[in-house]
Legacy VTK file of the C-alpha trace (Angstrom):
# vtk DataFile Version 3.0
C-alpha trace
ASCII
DATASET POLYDATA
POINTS 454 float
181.798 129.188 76.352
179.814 127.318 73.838
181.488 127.092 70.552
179.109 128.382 68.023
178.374 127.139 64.325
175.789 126.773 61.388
174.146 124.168 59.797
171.648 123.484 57.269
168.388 122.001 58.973
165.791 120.739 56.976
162.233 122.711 57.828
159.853 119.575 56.557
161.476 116.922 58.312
164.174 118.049 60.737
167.298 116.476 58.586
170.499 118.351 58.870
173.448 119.343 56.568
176.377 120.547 56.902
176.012 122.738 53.328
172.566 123.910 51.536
171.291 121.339 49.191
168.595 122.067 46.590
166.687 119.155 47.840
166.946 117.453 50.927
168.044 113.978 50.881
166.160 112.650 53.899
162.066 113.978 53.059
163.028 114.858 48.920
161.627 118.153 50.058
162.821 120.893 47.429
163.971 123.954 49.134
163.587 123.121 52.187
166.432 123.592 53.553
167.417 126.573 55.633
170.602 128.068 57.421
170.362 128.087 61.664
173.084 128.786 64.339
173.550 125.959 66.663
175.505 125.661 69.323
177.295 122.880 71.080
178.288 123.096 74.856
180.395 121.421 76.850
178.515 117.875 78.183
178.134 117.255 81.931
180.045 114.195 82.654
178.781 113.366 85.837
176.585 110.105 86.306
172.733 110.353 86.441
170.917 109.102 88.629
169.951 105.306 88.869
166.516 104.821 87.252
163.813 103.909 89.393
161.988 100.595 88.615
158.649 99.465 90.138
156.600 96.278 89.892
153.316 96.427 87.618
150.960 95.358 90.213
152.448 98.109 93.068
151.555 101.125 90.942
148.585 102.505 91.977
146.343 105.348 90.508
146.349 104.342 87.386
142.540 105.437 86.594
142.721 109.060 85.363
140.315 111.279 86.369
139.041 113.720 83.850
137.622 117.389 83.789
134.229 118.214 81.372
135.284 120.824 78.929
131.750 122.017 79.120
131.437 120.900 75.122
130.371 116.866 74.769
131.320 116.590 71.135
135.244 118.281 72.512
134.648 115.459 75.500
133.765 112.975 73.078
136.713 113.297 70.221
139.427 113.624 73.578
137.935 110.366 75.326
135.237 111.398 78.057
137.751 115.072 78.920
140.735 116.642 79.811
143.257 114.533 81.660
146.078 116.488 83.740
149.370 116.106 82.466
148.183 116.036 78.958
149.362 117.805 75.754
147.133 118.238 72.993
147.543 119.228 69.585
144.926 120.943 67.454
145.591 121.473 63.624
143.392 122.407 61.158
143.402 125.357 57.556
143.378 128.774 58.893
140.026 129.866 59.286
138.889 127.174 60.051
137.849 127.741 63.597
140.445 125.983 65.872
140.904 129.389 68.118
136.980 130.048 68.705
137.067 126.360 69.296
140.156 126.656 71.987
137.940 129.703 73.058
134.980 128.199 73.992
136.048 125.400 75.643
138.523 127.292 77.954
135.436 130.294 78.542
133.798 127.142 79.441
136.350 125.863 81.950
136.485 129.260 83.330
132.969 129.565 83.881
132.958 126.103 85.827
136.073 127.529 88.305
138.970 125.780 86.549
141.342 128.610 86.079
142.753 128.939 82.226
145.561 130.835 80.358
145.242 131.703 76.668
148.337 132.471 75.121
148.401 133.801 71.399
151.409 134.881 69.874
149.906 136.059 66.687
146.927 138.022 68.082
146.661 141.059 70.954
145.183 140.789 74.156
142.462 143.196 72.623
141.969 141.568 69.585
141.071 137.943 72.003
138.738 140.202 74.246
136.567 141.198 71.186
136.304 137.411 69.982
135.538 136.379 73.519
132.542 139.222 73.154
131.129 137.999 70.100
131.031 134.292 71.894
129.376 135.782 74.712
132.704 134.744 77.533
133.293 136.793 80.511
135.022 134.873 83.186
137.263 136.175 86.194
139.009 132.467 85.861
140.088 133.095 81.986
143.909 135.072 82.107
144.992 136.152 78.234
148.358 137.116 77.646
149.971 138.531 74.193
153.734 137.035 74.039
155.777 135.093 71.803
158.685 133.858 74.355
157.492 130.919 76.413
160.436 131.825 79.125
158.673 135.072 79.619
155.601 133.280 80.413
157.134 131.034 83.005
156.706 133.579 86.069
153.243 134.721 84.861
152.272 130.735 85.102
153.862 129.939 87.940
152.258 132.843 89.909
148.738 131.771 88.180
149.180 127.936 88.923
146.076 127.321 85.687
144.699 124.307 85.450
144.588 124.999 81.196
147.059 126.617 79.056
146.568 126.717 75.582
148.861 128.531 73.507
148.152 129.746 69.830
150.466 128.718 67.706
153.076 126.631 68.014
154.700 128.096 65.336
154.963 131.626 66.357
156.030 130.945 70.016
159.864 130.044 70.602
162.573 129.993 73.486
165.010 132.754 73.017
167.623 131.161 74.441
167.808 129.312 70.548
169.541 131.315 67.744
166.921 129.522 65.334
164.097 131.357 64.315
161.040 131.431 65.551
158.671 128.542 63.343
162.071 126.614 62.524
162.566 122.862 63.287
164.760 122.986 66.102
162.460 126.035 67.487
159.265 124.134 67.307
160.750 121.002 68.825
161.896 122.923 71.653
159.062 124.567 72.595
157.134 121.153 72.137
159.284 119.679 74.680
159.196 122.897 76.648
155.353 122.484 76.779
155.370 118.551 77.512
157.580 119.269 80.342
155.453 121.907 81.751
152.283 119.803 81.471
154.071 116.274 83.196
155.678 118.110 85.609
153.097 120.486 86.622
149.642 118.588 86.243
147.988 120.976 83.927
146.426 120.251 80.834
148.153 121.700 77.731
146.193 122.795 74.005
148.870 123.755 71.590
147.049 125.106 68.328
149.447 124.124 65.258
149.676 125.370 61.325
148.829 123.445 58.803
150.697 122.809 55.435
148.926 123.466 51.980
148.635 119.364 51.953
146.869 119.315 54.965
149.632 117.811 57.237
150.409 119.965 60.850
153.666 122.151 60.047
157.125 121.770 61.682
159.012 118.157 61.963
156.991 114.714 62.404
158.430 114.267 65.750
156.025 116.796 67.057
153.246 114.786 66.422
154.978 111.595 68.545
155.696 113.896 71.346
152.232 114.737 72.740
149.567 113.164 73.869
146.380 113.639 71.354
146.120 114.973 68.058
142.782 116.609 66.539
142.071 117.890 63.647
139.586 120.612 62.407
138.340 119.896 59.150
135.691 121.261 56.835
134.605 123.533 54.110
135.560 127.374 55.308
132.143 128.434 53.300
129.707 125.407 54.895
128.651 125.506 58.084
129.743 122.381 59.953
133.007 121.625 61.073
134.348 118.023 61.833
137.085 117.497 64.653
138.604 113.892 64.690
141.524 112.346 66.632
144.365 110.787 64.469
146.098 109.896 67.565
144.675 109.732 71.865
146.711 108.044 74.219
143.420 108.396 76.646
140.919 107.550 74.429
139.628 105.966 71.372
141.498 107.648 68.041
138.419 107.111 65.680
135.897 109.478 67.363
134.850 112.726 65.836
132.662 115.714 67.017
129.929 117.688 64.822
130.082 121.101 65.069
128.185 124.162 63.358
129.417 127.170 63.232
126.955 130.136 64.076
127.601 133.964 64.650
128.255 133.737 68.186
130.405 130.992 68.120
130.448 127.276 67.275
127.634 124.780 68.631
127.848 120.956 69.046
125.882 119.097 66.868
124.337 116.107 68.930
122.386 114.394 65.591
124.555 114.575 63.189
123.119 111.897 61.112
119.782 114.219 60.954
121.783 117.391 59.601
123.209 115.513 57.000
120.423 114.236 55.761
117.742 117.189 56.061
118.402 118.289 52.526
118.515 114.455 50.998
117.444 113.587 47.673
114.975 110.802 46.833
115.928 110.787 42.677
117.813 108.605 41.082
121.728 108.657 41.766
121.428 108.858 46.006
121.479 105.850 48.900
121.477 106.095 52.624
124.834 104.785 54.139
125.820 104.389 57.807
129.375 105.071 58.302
130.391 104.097 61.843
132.898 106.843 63.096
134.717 105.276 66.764
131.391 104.430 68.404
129.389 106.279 66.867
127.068 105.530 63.935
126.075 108.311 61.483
123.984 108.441 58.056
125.409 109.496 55.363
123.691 110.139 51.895
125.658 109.346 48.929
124.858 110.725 45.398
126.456 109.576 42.411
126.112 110.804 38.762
127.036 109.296 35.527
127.415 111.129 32.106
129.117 109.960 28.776
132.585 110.112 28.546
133.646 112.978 25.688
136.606 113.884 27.088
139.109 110.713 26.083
139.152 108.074 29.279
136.626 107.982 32.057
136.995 110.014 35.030
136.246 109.111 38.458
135.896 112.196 40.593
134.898 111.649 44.347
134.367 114.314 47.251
134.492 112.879 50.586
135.009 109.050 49.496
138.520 107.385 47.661
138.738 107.279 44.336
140.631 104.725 44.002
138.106 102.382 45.611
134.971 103.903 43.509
137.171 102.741 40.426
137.054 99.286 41.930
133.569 99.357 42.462
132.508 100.616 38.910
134.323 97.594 37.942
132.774 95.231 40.096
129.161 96.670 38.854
130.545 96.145 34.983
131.883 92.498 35.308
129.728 91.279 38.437
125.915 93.281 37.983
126.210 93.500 34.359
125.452 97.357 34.034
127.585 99.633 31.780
129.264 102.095 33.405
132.941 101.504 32.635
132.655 103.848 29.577
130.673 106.625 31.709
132.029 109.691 33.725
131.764 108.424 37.305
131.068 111.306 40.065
130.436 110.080 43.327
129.771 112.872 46.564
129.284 112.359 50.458
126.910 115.367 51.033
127.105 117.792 53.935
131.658 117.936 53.686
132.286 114.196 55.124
135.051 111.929 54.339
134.254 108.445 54.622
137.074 105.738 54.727
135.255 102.539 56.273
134.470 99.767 53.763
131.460 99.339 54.797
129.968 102.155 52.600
131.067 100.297 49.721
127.726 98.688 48.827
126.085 102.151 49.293
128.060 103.782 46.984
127.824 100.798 44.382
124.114 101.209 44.394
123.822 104.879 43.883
125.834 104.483 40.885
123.620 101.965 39.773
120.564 103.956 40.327
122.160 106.754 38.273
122.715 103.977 35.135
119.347 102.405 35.449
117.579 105.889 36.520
115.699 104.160 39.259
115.767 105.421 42.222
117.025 103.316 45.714
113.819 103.439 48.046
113.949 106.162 50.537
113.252 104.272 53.499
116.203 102.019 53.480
119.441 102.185 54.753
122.399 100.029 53.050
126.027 98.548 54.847
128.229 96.449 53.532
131.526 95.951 52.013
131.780 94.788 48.516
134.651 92.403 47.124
136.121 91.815 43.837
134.558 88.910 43.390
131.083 90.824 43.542
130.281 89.498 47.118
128.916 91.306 50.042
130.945 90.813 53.214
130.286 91.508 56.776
130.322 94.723 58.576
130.972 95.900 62.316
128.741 96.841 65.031
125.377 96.169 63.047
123.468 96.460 66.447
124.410 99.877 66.574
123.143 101.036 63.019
120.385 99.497 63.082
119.472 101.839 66.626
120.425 104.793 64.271
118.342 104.225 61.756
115.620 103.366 63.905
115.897 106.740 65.588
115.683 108.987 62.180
112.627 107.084 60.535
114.024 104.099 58.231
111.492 101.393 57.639
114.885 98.529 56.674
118.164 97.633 56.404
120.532 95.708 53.352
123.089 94.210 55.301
125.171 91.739 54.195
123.651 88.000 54.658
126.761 86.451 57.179
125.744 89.588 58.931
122.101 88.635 59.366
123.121 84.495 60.203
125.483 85.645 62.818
123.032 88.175 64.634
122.746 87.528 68.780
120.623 88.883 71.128
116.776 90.312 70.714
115.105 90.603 67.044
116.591 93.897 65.938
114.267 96.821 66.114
114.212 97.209 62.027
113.554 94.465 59.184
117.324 93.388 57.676
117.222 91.990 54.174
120.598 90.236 53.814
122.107 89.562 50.242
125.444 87.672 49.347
126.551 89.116 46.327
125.673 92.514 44.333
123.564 90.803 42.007
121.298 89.824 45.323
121.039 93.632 46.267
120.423 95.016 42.828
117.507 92.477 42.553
116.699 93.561 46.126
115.857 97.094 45.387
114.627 96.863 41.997
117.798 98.045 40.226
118.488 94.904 38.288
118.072 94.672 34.435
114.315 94.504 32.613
LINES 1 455
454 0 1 2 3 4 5 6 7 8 9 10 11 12 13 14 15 16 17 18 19 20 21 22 23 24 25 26 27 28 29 30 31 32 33 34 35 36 37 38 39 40 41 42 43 44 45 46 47 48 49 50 51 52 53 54 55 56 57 58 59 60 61 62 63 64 65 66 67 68 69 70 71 72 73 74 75 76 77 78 79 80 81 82 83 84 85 86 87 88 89 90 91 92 93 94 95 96 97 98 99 100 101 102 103 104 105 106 107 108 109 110 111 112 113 114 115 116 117 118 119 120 121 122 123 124 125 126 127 128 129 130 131 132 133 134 135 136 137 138 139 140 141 142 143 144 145 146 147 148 149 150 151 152 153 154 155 156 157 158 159 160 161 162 163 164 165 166 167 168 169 170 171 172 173 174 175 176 177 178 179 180 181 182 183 184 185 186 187 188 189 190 191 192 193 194 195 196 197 198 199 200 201 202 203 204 205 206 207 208 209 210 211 212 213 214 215 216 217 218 219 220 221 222 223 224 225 226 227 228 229 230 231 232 233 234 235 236 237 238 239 240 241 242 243 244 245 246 247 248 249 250 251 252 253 254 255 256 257 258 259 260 261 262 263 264 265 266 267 268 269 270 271 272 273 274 275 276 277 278 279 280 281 282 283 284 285 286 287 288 289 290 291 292 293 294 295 296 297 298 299 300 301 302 303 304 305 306 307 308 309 310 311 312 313 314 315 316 317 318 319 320 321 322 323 324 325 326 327 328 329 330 331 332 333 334 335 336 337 338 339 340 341 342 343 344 345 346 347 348 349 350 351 352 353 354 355 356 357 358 359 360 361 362 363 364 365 366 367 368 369 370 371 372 373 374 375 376 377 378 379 380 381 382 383 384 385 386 387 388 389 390 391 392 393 394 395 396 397 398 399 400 401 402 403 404 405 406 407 408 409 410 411 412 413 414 415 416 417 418 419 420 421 422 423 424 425 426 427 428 429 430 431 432 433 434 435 436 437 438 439 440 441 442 443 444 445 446 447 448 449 450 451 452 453
């Protein structure tokens, strides 16, 4: 019999004690700590099995092939599709969308004869049917099922053989063979491993929909996110309409796509422009500039606006929605000691419109000019598009995939490009399709668009 005892696990990162500390000593999480019954059997001393080792060149079938969701921005952000034997984790704030997402794409999967089971542990079979209404999905292939217990669930799958489970949440599901709670750190790595198991062994694709901590990180230990296969995440304002999903990690696929959703009555749609919706509702005053902010391998235009206002409050601020801060801090120093225009003693606000984040450096020179335009109150001409990244010594350095942009901006209009000027000597191939104006330095792209001092 296994002998039975306590310990104190810790439910941020997984460390254990053997008494409750106010803080733990492994994350410096405060009150994290929590009490959970653990038991320790008796270990099976009997040898395992010689591993099995095979030359590189004598595997074969090691091209995966991959199943449409039915959704090509979901395709898109997991690498082309769904890959059997996969496990895939979807976080996101609650509301946010990630179960009419899961929805969709398995009504979709249905629909196309690949047979699906949606598990939810926090909602009734009832309460799914009445979303699955709303989004218009009726498919003999979906199964639903209302349980908490992944054993219980074992004979149900088996006897279904899907070819999708996706189970919502991983935090309210458990294996009651664990004294833990359900939600605790040794609960939530089980049923991980549980899961990853069942989608190795079995060939079936796996969507495991996970909470989300008021920081933004996915709930329950680390480890969780090294276990499986891809993680997504659903971003976006709850009170806006679009919705961004974006891999941090794809072991099948490139981790820098993301899809473009909207989100409608009847569900959530795919946005296939989404440099056009976020700029339908531009501005062409002072204070705004067209970026392209290259997201994986796809380009997208951004419009930045920027807004400068005396300081009454003691220091400057710098307040930024979508962009660092810390880097538009660098840049209103760069335009102080490099362009010559005053703004170190201004308020600094700087926005990505439509709910985007941007973290390439390549928007740098964008941003640095619509803060200039909101000194100088001149606005940056509405038919360009800027790129670049923008040093401390006031230069203008190269940027990736240039072809690319310059196709984007094409498509939506744009008479010209400000690229940076090693861009525009190392440029191979056919003339591109749009007029590039390199510059070197900020000084060059102020002067450029008419922003410099009179």
């Amino acid at each position: 019999m296994a002998k039975i005892r306590t310990v104190y696990v810790c439910q941020s990162c997984g460390h254990q004690e053997a008494k409750w500390l106010g803080r733990c000593p492994a994350c410096n999480e405060w009150s994290s700590l929590v009490e959970e019954v653990v038991g320790t059997a008796k270990k099976d001393v009997s040898a395992p099995p010689p591993a099995t080792v095979v030359r590189l060149s004598a595997v074969t079938g090691a091209a995966e092939m991959r199943r449409t969701t039915g959704i090509p921005e979901l395709d898109r952000v997991l690498g082309g599709g769904l890959v059997k034997g996969a496990l895939v984790l979807v976080g996101g704030d609650p509301g946010i969308g990630k179960s009419t997402l899961l929805l969709q794409a398995a009504g979709k999967l249905a629909g196309a004869g690949a047979r699906c089971l949606y598990v939810s542990a926090e909602e009734s079979v009832q309460q799914i049917k009445l979303r699955a209404v709303r989004l218009g999905i009726d498919s003999p292939e979906l199964y639903l099922a209302g349980e908490t217990s992944l054993e219980a669930l074992e004979t149900a799958r088996a006897e279904l053989q899907p070819a999708v489970l996706i189970v919502d949440s991983i935090q309210t599901v458990g294996i009651a063979s664990l004294e833990s709670a359900v939600g605790s750190v040794s609960q939530i790595r089980a049923a991980t491993q549980h899961l990853l198991d069942l989608a190795k062994q079995g060939g079936l694709t796996v969507f495991v929909v996970a909470h989300v901590t008021k920081e933004g990180n996915i709930a329950g230990p680390k480890v969780m996110e090294h276990m499986v296969d891809t993680v997504l995440y659903f971003e976006g304002e709850r009170t806006g309409p679009y919705r961004i999903l974006r891999a941090h990690k794809n072991r099948f696929g490139s981790a820098q796509e993301i899809g473009v959703f909207e989100m409608h009555e009847d569900g959530l749609r795919a946005v296939g422009n989404p440099s056009e919706i976020f700029l339908s509702q531009r501005a062409h005053g002072p204070g705004a500039a067209v970026i392209t902010a290259l997201e994986g391998s796809r380009p997208i235009l951004l419009e930045v606006q920027a807004l400068t206002a005396p300081a009454l409050y003691g220091a400057p601020r710098r307040i930024t929605v979508g962009f660092d801060s810390q880097r538009v801090a660098m840049l209103t120093a760069v335009l102080d000691r490099r362009a010559d225009v005053d703004i170190a003693g201004l308020d600094v606000y700087v926005n990505i419109a439509g709910g985007v984040r941007v973290a390439e450096p390549a928007a740098d020179l964008g941003v640095l000019l619509a803060m200039a335009s909101a000194v100088r109150g001149r606005a940056v001409p509405a038919d360009t598009v800027v790129v670049g990244e923008v040093g401390l010594s006031g230069e203008v350095r190269a940027s990736a995939q240039l072809a690319a942009r310059v196709v984007e901006a094409k498509a939506l209009g744009f008479a010209r490009l400000l690229v940076p000027k090693v861009d525009l000597e190392r440029w191979k191939g056919p003339p591109p399709e749009l007029p590039l104006f390199g510059v070197a330095t900020v000084l060059e792209a102020l002067e450029e668009l008419d922003l410099g001092r009179r």
